[in-house]
C-alpha positions as CSV (number, residue, x, y, z in Angstrom):
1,X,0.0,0.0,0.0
2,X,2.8,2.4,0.7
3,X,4.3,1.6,-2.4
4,X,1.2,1.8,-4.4
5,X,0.7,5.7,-2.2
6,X,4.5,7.1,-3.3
7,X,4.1,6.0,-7.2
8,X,0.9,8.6,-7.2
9,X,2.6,11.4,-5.5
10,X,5.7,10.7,-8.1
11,X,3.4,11.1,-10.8
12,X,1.4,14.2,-9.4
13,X,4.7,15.4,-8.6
14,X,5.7,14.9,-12.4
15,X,2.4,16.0,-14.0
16,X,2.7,19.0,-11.7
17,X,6.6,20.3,-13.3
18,X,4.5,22.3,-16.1
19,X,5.5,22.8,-19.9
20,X,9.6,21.9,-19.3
21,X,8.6,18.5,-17.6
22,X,7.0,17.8,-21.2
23,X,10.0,17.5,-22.7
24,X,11.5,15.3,-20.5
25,X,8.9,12.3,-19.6
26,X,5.6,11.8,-21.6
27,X,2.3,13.4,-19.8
28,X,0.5,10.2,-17.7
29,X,-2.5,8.9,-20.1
30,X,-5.6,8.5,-18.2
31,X,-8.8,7.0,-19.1
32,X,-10.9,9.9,-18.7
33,X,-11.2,10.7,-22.0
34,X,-13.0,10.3,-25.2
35,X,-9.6,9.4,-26.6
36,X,-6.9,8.3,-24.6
37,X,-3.3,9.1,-25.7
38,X,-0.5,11.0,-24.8
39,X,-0.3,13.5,-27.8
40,X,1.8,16.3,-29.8
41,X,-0.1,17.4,-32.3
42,X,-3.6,17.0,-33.5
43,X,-5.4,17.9,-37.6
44,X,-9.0,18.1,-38.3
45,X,-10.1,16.8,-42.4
46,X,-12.8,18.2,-43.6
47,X,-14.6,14.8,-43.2
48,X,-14.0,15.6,-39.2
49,X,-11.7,13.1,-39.2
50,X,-8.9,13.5,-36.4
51,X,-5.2,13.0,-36.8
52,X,-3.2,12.6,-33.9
53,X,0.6,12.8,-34.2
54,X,1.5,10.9,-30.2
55,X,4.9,11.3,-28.7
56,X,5.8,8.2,-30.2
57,X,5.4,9.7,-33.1
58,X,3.1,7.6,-35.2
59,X,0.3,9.3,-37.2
60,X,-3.3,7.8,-36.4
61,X,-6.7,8.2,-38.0
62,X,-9.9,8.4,-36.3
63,X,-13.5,8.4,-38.3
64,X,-16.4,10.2,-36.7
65,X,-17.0,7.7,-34.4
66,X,-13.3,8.2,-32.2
67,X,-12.4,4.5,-33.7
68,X,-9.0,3.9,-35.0
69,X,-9.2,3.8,-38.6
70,X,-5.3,3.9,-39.6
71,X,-1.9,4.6,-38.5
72,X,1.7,5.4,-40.0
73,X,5.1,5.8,-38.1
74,X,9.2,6.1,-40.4
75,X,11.0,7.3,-37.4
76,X,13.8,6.8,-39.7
77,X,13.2,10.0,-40.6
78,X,12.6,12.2,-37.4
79,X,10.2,13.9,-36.0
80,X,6.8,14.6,-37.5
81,X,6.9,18.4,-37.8
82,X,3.3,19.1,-39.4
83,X,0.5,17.0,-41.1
84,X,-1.8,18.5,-43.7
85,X,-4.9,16.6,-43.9
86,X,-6.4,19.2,-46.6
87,X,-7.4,16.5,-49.1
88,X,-7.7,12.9,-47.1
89,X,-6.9,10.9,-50.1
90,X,-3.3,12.4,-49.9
91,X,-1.8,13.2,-46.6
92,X,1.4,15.2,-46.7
93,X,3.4,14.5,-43.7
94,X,6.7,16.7,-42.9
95,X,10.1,15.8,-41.4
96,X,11.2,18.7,-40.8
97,X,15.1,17.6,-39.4
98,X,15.5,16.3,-43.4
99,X,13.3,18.2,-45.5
100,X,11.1,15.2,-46.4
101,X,7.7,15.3,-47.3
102,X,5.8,11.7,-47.0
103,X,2.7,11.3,-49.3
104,X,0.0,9.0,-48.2
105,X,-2.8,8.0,-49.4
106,X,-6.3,7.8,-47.8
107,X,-5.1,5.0,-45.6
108,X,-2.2,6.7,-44.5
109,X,0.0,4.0,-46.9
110,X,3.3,5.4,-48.6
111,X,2.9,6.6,-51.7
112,X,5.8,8.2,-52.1
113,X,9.0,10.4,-50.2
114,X,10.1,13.8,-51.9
115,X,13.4,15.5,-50.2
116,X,12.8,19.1,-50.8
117,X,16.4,19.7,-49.9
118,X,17.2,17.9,-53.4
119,X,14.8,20.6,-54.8
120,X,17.1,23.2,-53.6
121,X,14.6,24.5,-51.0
122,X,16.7,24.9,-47.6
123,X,15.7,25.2,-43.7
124,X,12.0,25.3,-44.7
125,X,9.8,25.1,-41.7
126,X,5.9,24.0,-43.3
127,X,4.6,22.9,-46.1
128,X,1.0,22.8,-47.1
129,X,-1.2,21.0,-49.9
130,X,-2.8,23.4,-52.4
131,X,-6.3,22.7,-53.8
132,X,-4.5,21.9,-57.0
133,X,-3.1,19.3,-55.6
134,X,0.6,20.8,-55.6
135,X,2.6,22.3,-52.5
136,X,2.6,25.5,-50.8
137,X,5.8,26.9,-49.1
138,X,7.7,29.6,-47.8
139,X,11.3,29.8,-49.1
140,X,13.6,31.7,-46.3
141,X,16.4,32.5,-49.0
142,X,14.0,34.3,-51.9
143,X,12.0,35.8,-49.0
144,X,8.5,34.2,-51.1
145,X,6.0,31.9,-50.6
146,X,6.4,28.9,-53.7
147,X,4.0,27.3,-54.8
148,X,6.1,24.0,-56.2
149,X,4.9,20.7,-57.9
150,X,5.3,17.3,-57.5
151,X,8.9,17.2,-58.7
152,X,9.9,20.3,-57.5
153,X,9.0,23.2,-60.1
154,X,8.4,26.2,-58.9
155,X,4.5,26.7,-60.3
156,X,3.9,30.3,-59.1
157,X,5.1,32.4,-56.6
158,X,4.7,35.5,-54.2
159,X,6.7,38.7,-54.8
160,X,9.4,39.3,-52.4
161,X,8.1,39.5,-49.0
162,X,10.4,42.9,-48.2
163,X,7.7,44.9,-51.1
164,X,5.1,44.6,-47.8
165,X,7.6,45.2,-45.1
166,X,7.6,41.1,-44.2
167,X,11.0,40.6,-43.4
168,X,12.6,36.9,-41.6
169,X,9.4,35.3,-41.6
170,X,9.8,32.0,-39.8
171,X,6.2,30.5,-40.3
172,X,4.5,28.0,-37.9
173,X,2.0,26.9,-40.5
174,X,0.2,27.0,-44.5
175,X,-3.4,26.3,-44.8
176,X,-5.0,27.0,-47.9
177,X,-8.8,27.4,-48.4
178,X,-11.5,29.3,-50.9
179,X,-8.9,29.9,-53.3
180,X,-7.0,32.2,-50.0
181,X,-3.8,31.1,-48.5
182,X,-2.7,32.0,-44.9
183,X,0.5,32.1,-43.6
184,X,0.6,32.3,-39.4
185,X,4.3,34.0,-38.1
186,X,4.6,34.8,-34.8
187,X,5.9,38.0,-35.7
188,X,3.2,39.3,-37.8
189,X,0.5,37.1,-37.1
190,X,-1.2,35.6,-40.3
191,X,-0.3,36.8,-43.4
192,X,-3.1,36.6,-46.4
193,X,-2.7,35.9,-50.0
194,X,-5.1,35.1,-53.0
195,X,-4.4,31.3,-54.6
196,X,-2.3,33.1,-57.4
197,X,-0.2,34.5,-54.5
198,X,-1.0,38.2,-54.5
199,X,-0.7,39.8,-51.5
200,X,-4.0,40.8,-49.7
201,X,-3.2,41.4,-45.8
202,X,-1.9,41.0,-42.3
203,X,-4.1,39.9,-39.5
204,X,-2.0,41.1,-36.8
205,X,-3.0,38.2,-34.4
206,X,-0.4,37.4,-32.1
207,X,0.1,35.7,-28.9
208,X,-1.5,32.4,-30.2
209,X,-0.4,28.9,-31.1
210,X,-2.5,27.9,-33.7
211,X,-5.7,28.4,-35.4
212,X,-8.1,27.5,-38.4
213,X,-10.1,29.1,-41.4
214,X,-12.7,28.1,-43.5
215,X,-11.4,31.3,-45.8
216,X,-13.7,33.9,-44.8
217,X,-13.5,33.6,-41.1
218,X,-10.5,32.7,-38.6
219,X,-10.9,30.7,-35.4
220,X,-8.7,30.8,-32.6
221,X,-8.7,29.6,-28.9
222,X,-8.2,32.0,-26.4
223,X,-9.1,32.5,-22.5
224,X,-11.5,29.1,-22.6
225,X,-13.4,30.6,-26.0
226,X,-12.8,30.3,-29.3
227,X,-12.9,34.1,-30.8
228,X,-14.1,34.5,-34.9
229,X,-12.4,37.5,-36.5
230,X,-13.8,37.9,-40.5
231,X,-11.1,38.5,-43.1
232,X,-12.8,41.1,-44.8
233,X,-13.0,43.6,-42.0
234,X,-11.4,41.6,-38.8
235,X,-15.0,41.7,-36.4
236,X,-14.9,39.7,-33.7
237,X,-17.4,37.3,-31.9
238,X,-17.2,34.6,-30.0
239,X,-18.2,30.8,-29.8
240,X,-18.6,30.3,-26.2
241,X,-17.0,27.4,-25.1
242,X,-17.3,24.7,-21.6
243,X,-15.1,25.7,-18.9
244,X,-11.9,23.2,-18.7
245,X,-8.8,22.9,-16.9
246,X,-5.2,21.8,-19.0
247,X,-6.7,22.5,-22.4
248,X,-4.0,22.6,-25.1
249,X,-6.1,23.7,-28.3
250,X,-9.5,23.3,-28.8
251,X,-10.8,22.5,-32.9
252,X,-14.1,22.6,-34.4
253,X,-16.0,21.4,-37.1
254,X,-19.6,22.0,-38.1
255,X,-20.8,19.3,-36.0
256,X,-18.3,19.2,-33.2
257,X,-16.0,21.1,-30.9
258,X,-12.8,18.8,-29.3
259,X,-11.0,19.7,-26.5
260,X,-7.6,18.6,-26.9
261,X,-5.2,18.3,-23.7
262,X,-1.8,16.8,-23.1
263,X,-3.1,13.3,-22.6
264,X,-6.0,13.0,-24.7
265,X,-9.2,14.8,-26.5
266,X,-12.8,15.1,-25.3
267,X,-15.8,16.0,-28.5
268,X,-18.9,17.6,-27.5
269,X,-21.6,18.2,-30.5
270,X,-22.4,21.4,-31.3
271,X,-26.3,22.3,-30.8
């Protein structure tokens, strides 16, 4: 029994050491959850579909109903940087450590591995799918966001980044949707172009981690609410939201809002 007592206060006592903890043991998994797992990074499809990147870092898909559909792991090649899950009948998935981009198809089976380094294209930090079916990226050394094809060639491309006062952009993610393309910095915020990358505008929304767009609207958690900004003149409203302890992100669909913490994610359906 004393045993038993110590091992919980060890693991309170770890669970309790905050963000720099993470990085050193993997958050305790409970069973209190919808989904159970000790995550990094979770995408949303537009079938709501969830894709969980876990610490071991395999790639799962869930259908609608939470239920494992498929999974996908090459830690050959290191860590999983970003997913895009824009078109689920071909997954891009990015390492960033060797420039590699994984395609997979709609049961998360290699198709095929592209080294963007090989391209030329250097120290890039995303990648995103375009509705073309080619790839969206920003390249640090022409200070423009590419959009490149399946071997490489450049297919269009921004002006330099300096005409608009952008300068040593370093983004976090790419999305694109209804023909727009946003570009999330830290610096800036997120950066908007048409999908024949003309410049449109800065959202200068800062202080966040992540966020998501249907292309006339951009949703992002903050203070236990996700707050809806419209791209053609930024107003705000809000999408009140349950009140929750140790949420990471939260990500919504037309049907359903997750809550996403460090050891799992809970779905409520939206009324």
């Amino acid at each position: 029994m004393v045993s038993r007592i110590m091992i919980v206060m060890i693991a309170f006592s770890l669970l309790s050491c905050g963000a720099t903890q993470e990085t050193l043991a993997p958050a305790p998994v409970s069973n209190t959850h919808d989904i159970n797992i000790d995550l990094k990074n979770v995408y949303l499809d537009n079938l709501d579909q969830l894709h969980i990147v876990d610490r071991k870092n395999t790639l799962t898909r869930y259908n609608q109903d939470l239920e494992v559909l498929y999974k996908y792991a090459d830690n050959t090649l290191g860590k999983i940087q970003h997913v895009d899950v824009n078109n689920p009948l071909k997954v891009l998935v990015y390492h960033r450590d060797y420039g590699i981009i994984s395609y997979l198809d709609n049961t998360l089976a290699l198709i095929r591995k592209a080294n963007l380094q090989d391209w030329g294209y250097n120290d890039i930090s995303t990648i995103a799918s375009s509705n073309d079916g080619n790839i969206w990226l920003y390249d640090p050394a022409k200070n423009q966001v590419l959009k490149i094809n399946d071997a490489g060639k450049i297919k269009l491309s921004t002006n330099n980044l300096n005409d608009y006062r952008l300068e040593d952009l370093e983004p976090t993610k790419i999305v694109e949707r209804d023909n727009r393309v946003f570009l999330f910095d830290d610096q800036y915020g997120i950066v908007i172009f048409d999908n024949l990358g003309q410049y449109l505008k800065v959202l200068p929304l800062q202080d966040i981690q992540n966020f998501q767009t249907d292309g006339k609207n951009v949703y992002v958690y903050q203070d236990n609410r996700i707050k809806v900004y419209t791209i053609r003149l930024l107003e705000e409203s809000i999408i009140p939201l349950e009140v929750k302890e140790n949420i990471k992100n939260v990500l919504i669909s037309p049907r359903s809002i997750y809550y996403i913490y460090p050891d799992g994610i809970d779905r409520r359906f939206r009324k």
